[in-house]
N, C-alpha and C positions, 0 to 999 in steps of 0.2 A: 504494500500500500504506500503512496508515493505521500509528500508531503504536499499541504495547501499551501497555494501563493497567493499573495495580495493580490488587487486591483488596482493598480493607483490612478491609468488612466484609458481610454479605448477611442479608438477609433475608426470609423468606416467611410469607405470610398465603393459607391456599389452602385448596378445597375437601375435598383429601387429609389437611390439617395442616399443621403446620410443616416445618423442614428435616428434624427427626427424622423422619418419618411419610414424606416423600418419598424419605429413603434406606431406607428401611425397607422399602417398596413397589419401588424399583429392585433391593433386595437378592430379589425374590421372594415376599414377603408380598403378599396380596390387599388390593387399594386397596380402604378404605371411606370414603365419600363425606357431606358434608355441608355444611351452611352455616358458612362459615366465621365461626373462634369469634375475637374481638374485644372480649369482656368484661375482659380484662386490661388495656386502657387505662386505665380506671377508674382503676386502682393507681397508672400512669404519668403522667396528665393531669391537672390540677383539673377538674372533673365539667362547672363552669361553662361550659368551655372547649367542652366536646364537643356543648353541650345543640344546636346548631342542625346538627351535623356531620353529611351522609347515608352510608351504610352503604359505597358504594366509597371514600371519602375515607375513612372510617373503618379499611379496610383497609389503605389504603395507608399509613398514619400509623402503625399499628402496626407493618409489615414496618418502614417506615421507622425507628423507634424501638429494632427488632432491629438493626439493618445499621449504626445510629449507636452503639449500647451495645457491638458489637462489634468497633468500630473504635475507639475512644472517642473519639467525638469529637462527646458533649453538652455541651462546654463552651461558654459564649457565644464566646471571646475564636476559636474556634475556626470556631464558624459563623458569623463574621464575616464568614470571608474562604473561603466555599462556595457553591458553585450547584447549582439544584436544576433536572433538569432527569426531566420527568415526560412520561411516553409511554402513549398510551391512545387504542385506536380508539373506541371508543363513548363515553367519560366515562362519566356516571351515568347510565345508560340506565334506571332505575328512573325520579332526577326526568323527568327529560325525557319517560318515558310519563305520570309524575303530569302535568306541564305540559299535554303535549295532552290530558290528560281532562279540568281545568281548564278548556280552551278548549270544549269539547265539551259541558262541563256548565253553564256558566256566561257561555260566551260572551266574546267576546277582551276586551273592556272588562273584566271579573271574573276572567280569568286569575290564575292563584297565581305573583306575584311573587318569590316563595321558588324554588320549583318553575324558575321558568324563570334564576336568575339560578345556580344549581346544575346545569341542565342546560349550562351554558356548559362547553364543552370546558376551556379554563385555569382554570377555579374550582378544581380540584382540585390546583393546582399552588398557586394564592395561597392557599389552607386552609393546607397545607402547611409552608410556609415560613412564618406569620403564626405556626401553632402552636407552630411546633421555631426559630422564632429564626431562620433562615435571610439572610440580609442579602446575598448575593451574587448576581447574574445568576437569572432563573427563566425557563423555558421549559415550554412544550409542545411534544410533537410527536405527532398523529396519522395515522399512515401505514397505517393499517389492518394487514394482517399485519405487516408491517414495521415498526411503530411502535416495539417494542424496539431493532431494530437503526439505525431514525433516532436513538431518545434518545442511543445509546451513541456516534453519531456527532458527537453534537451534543456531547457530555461530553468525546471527544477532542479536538474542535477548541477548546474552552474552556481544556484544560488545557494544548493546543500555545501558544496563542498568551498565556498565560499571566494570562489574566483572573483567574484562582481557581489558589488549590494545591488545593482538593480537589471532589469533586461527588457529592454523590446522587444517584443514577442510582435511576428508581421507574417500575417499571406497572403497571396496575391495570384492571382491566375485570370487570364484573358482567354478569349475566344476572337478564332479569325476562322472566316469559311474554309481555306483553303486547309487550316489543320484539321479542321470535321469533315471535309473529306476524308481524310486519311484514318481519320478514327469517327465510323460510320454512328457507332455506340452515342456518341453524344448528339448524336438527330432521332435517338428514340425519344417516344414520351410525346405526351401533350404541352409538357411545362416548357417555359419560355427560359432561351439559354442566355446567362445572364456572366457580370463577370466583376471582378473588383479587388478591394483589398482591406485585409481588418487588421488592427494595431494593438496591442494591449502593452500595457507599461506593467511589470509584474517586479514585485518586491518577497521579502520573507515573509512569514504570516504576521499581520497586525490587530490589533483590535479596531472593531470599527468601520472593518471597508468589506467588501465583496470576497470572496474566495474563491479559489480553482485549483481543482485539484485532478490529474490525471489516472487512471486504473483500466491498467490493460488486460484482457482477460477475465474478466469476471462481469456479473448480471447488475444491471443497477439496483440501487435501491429501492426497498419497499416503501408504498404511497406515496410515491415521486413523481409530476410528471416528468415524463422521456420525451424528450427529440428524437428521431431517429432520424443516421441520414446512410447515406450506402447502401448495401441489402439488407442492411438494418431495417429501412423502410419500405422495403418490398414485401409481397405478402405471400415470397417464398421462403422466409426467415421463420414465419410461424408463432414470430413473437408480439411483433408492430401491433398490436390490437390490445382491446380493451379503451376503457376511459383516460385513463394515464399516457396512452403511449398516440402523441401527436406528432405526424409528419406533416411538416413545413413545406414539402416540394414545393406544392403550388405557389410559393413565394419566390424561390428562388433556383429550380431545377433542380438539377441532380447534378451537381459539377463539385469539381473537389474542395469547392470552400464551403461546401454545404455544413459541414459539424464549426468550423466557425463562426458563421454565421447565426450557427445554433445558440452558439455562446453568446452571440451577442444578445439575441432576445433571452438567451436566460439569466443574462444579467439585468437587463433593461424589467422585468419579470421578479428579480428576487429586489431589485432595487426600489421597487413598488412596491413591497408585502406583497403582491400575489401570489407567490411561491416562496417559500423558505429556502427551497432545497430543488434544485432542477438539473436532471442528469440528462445530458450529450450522448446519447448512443450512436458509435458510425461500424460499421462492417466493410472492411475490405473486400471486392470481389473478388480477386484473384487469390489471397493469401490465404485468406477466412479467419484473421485477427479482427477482433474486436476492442476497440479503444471507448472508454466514459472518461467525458471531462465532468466533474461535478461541479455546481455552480450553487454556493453557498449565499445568500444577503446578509448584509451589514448586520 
């Protein structure tokens, strides 16, 4: 059983909107859908800064700038001593279809060196950290559905063994036609394919603020509502049912930030009193691991 971490701040950059717009949409309002909007960096970054940045990095920089502004802790002397640890099944799946069209059009000698050095899964992590100061330990972790519940793993064991007092916790993942081509799986469904990026600022346990905590392998908790997202929420899992156990799909598809996102409404959920205590169930397809994040209120 792994240990709970703080909350100290969150943030979202998402097809739906921000955190407003996703409790807004949990409260019963009809989700409306878009590209996620990103022009408020401008304000936040020297412009310089952003000129070579692609659109998922983009993202994630801003949730990341919410989740830092509301923790405060955009101080240098602060990000000193923070690690950033970034979770993303695909990365930039826009460059990396640029790259293979490069190769395609031009042949591998003439490949776009831009293109392929941004389709690098950790490029999104070193953008990151280069941009916002970050000086502490950086990670990736791509676990495909899982990849949320590895980062968070990877934030707790950073903050146990006491390398960093604090961590950014980020993921991020886009959709471009040309990668769903290639991975047909993401044109199933009715749900609308959506795409963004969530930020959490995670500290040691406190009194007082939210909790999260991760347990890999085992059943959630009794009289809890469950998220489920993966084939957790399929109705081949045999478990997804009952009163307690609510899939979110239609909010936000079935894409690998789906048990993040989870978190986010079950923070937004225990930060209300409406729930105490609200477990994240996501299941791997391929692996058939099961990750819970639990999501405790103040």
């Amino acid at each position: 059983m792994s240990t709970a971490l703080s909350v100290a701040g969150a943030g979202l950059v998402h097809s739906l909107g921000g955190k407003d717009a996703l409790a807004a949409v949990q409260l019963g309002q009809t989700p409306v859908f878009s590209t996620p909007d990103v022009s408020s960096l401008a304000a936040l970054l020297p412009g310089v800064s952003l000129r070579r940045i692609p659109r998922y990095a983009r993202m994630a920089l801003l949730a990341a700038v919410q989740a830092l502004d509301e923790a405060g802790w955009r101080q240098k002397e602060v990000l000193h001593n923070t690690a950033l640890v970034f979770g993303t099944a695909y990365s930039s799946s826009q460059m990396s279809m640029d790259f293979m069209d490069s190769i395609l059009d031009n042949g591998p000698h003439l490949s776009s060196p831009t293109a392929f050095s941004h389709a690098v899964n950790n490029m999104g992590a070193g953008l990151l950290s280069l941009l916002l100061g970050i000086e502490g330990p950086c990670f990736t972790i791509s676990q495909f559905e899982l990849s949320f519940a590895g980062a968070a793993s990877t934030a707790t064991a950073l903050l146990n063994a006491g390398r960093v007092e604090r961590v950014l916790l980020c993921a991020v993942d886009e959709c471009d036609s040309r990668f769903l081509h290639c991975c047909p799986q993401y044109l199933q469904g009715k749900h609308p394919l959506t795409e963004g990026a969530v930020a959490l600022c995670l500290t040691r346990e406190m009194a007082g603020t939210s909790l999260l905590r991760v347990c890999w392998e085992q059943q959630p908790e009794v009289c809890a509502p469950v998220f489920a997202s993966g084939t957790a929420a399929g109705p081949a899992s045999g478990t997804a049912s009952g009163p307690d156990w609510i899939n979110n799909e239609y909010l936000y598809g079935h894409g690998p930030l789906a048990q993040a996102l989870d978190v986010m409404l079950a923070l937004n959920m225990a930060q209300t009193a409406r729930a105490k205590v609200v477990n994240c169930v996501c299941a791997a397809a391929v692996s058939g691991r099961q990750a819970i994040i639990e999501v405790r209120g103040a």
